[in-house]
C-alpha positions in Angstrom: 18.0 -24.1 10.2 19.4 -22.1 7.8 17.4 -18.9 6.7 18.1 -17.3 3.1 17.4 -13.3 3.7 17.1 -11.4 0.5 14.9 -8.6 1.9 16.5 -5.7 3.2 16.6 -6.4 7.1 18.8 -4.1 9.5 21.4 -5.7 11.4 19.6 -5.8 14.8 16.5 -7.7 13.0 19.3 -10.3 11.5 20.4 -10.9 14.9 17.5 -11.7 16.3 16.3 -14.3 13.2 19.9 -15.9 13.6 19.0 -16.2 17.7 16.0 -18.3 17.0 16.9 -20.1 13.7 20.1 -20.3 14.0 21.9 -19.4 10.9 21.2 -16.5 8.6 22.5 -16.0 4.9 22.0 -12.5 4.0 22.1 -11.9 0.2 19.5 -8.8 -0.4 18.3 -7.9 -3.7 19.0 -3.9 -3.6 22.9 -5.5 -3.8 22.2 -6.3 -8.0 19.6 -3.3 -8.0 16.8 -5.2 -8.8 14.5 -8.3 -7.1 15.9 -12.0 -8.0 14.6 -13.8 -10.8 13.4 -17.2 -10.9 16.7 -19.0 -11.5 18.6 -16.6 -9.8 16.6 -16.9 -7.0 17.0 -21.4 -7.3 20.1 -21.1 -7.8 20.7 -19.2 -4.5 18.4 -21.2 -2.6 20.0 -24.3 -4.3 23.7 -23.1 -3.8 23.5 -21.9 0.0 21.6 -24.9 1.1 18.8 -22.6 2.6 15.8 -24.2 4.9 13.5 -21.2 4.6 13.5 -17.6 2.5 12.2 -14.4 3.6 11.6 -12.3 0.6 10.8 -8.8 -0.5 10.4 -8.7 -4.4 12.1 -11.5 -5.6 10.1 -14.0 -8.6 9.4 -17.0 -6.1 6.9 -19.0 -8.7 5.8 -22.6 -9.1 9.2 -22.9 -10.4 10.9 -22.0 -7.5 8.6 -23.5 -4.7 8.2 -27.0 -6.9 12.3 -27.0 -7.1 12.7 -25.9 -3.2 9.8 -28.1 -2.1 11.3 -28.3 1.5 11.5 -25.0 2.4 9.8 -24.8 6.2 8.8 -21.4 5.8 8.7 -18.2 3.1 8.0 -14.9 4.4 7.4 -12.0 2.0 8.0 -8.7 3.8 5.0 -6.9 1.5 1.4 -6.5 2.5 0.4 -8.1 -0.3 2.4 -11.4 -1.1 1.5 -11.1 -4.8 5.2 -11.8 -5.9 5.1 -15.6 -4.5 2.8 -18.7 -5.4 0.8 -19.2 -3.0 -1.4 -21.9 -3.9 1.8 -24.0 -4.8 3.2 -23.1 -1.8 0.2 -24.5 0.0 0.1 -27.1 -2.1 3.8 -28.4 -0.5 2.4 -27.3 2.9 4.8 -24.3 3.2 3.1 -21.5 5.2 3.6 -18.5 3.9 3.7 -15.2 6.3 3.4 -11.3 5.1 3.8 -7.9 6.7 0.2 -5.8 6.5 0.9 -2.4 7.9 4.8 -1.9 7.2 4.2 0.5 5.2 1.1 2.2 6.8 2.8 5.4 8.7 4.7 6.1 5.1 1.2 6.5 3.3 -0.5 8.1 6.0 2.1 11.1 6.0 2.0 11.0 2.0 -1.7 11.2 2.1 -1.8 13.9 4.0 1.4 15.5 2.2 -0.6 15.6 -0.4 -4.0 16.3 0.1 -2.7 19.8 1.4 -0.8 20.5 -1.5 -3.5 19.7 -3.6 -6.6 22.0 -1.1 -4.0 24.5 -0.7 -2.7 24.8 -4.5 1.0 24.6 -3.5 2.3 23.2 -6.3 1.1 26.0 -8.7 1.7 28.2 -6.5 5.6 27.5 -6.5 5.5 27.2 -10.2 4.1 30.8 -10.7 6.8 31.9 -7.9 9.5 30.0 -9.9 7.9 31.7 -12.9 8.7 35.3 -11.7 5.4 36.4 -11.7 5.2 38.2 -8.6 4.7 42.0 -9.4 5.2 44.9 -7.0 1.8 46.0 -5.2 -0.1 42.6 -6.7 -2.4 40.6 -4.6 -2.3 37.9 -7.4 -0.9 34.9 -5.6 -3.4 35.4 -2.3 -6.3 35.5 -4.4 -5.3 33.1 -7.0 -4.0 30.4 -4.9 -6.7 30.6 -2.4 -7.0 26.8 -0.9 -9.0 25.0 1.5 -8.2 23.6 4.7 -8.1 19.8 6.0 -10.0 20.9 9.3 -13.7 20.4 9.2 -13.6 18.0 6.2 -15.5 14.7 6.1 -13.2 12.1 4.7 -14.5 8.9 3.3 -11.8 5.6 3.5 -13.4 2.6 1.5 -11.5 -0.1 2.8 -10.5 0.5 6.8 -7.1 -1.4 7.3 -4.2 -0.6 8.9 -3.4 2.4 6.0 -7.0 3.6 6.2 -6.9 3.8 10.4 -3.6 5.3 10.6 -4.5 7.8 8.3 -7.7 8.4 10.7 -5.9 8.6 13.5 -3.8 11.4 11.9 -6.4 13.1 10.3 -9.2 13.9 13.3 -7.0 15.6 15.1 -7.0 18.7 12.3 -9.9 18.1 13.5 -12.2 15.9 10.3 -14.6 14.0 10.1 -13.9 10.1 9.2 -16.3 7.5 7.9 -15.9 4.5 6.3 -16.8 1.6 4.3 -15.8 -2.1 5.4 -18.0 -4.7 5.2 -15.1 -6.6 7.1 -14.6 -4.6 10.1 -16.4 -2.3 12.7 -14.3 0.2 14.5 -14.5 0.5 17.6 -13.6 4.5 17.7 -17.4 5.5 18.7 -16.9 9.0 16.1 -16.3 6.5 13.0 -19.4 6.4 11.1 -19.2 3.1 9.1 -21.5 3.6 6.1 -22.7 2.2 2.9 -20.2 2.8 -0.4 -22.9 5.0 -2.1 -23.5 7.2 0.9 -20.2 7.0 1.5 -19.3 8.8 -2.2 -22.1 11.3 -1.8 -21.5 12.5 1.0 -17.6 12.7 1.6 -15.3 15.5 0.8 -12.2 13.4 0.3 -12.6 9.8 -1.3 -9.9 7.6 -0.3 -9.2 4.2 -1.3 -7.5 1.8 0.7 -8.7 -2.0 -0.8 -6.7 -5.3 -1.9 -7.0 -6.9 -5.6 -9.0 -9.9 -5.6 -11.9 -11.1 -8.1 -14.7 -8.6 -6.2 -12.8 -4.9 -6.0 -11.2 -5.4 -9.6 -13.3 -2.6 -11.1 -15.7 -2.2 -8.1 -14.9 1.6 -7.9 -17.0 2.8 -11.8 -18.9 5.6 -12.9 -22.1 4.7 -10.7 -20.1 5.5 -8.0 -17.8 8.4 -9.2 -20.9 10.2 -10.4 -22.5 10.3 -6.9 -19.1 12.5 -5.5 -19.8 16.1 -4.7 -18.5 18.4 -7.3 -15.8 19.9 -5.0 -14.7 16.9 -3.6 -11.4 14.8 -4.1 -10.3 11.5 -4.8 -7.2 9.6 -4.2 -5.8 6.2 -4.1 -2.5 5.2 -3.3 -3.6 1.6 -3.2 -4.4 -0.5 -6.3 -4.7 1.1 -9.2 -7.4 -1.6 -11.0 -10.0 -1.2 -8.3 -10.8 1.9 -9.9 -12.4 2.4 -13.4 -9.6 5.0 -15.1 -12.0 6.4 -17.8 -14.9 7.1 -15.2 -12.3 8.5 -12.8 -10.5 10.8 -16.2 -14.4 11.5 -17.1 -14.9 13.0 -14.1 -11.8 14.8 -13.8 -11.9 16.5 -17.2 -15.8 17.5 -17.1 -14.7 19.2 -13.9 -17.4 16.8 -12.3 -15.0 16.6 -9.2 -12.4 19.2 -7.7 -9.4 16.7 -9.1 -7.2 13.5 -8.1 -4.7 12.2 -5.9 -2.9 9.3 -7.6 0.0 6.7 -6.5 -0.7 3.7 -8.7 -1.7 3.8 -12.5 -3.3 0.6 -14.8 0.1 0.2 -15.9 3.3 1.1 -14.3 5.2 2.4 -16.5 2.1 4.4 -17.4 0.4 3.8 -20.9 -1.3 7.0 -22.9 -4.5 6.8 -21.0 -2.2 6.6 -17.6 -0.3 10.0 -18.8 -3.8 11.8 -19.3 -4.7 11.3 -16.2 -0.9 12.1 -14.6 -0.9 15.0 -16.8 -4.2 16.4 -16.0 -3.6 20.0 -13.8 -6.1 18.4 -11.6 -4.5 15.6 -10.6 -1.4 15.5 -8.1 0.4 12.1 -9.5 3.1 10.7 -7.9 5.5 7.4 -8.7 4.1 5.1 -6.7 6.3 6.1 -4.2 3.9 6.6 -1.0 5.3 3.8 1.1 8.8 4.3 0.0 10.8 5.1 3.3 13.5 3.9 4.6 11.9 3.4 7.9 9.7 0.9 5.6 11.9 -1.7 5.8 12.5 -1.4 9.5 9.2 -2.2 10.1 8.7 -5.0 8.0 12.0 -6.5 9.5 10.1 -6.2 12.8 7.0 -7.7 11.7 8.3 -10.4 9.8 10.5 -11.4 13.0 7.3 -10.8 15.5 4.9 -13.3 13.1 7.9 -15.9 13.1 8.4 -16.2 16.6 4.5 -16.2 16.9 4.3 -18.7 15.2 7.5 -20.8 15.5 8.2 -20.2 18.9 5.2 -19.6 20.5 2.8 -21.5 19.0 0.5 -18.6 18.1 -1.1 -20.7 14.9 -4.0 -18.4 14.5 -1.6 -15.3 13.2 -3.5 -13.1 10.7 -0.2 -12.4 9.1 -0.1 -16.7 8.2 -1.5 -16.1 4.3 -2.1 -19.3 3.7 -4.4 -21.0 6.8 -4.9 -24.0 5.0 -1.4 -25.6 5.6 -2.4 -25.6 9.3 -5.1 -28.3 8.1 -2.9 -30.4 7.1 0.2 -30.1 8.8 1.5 -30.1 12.2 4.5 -27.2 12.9 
């Protein structure tokens, strides 16, 4: 079989995929700085004959899936496989694999990166050092940048996934206190305290969210929820930025409601007016959308991707969580 690689997969990973398929056409998109585009991507597909496609970015639309019909497999090397067409995809009985948790490490370390700068006042703190402020005999920047520590903090995670465990795991050994919201899951770490979303926001002194886009979290985090947060407390998400209603979040932030923000993702990237308020507040810590940006990303979803294959392929494992679309299996034998 022959498998059309356009993610970024080190050579080791290659290896292995050209072991158990056979041949391995490596063409990633970071070559032409930027994902494949629908009839780039066909054209590819068309030009090197490819059986299969494991992706990163790239457009892989109806258009691409109705022209490639025969494709035995695509795997998207993203948690969320938002960049392919799934339902066609199912529709031509093409299973469709992803890689939840590559990047879970990356925003674990961010989030706590972070969060320290933002109890600990580091970044203003540099910019009055920058600044030259610092006079002879002053006790300014001790008493001025006075910050809090992690330690002895209960931290809320709406949404307890891979990112929102491995930033647990992390975290109680400052030592803190976790709970969280999942109406999905039940830890089985016994000093977890799953809760309910409102007692959840009243009661924690971080707020993190860590959920997927789908019709029932668009919006879900609003101003009935945001106004129950202590006024100390923080919030941060560095996973979809839509889950969360911006002007509630602003509100709060600007009627010093809340202590301030930690933000990754933004209503619109690049950030409209409304976005820059809130990135521009001196409450809010903002970053690029960069918290799962390491190299040793796309190690890990190399590793994955090759793991749920040979699950699947090889093995036999059918009942893989990482298999997006289940339905194929209903009407298919692999």
């Amino acid at each position: 079989m022959k498998v059309l690689v356009t993610a970024p997969y080190h050579q080791k990973a290659l290896d292995a995929l050209e072991k158990q398929f056979g041949e391995i056409i490596y063409k990633p998109w970071k070559t032409q700085g930027r994902a494949y585009n629908e009839q780039e991507l066909i054209s590819l597909l068309k030009e090197t004959n490819a059986e299969a496609l494991v992706t990163e970015h790239d457009e892989v639309t109806e258009q691409v899936i109705e022209t490639c019909s025969d494709l035995a497999f695509i795997g998207v090397c993203r948690g969320t496989p938002s960049n392919v067409a799934i339902a066609t995809a199912t529709s031509f009985q093409i299973p469709v694999f992803h890689t939840p948790a590559r990047n879970a490490q990356a925003v674990a370390e961010m989030f706590i990166a972070n969060l320290v700068n933002l109890m600990r006042n580091t970044l203003p703190a540099i910019a009055w050092l920058e600044g030259e402020n610092w006079e002879a005999g002053a006790h300014t920047s001790y008493l001025q940048f006075k910050g809090n520590e992690i330690a002895g903090k209960t931290i809320g995670m709406v949404g307890f996934g891979a990112v929102g465990q491995t930033i647990a795991n992390l975290l109680r050994h400052f030592p803190a206190d976790i709970q969280y919201y999942d109406p999905f899951y039940t830890s089985e770490e016994e000093t977890y305290k799953k809760v309910d979303l409102p007692e959840l926001f009243r009661t924690s002194d971080v707020v993190s969210i860590h959920l997927p886009v789908n019709k029932e979290t668009e919006g879900m985090i609003g101003e009935s929820l945001i106004s129950l947060m202590k006024k100390d407390s923080i919030f941060v998400n560095t996973a979809r930025a839509v889950v969360v209603d911006r002007i509630a979040l602003l509100n709060a932030i600007e009627n010093d409601l809340i202590r301030g923000a930690i933000l990754d993702v933004f209503d619109h990237e690049p950030p409209d007016e409304l976005d820059y308020k809130l990135i521009h507040h001196p409450h809010v810590l903002a970053t690029p959308h960069i918290a799962g940006a390491t190299f040793e990303v796309e190690d890990h979803h190399a590793n994955i991707m090759n793991k749920n294959l040979r699950q699947f392929f090889a093995e036999g494992n059918h009942g893989i969580r990482q298999l997006v679309n289940k339905e194929v299996l209903s009407v298919k034998t692999f």
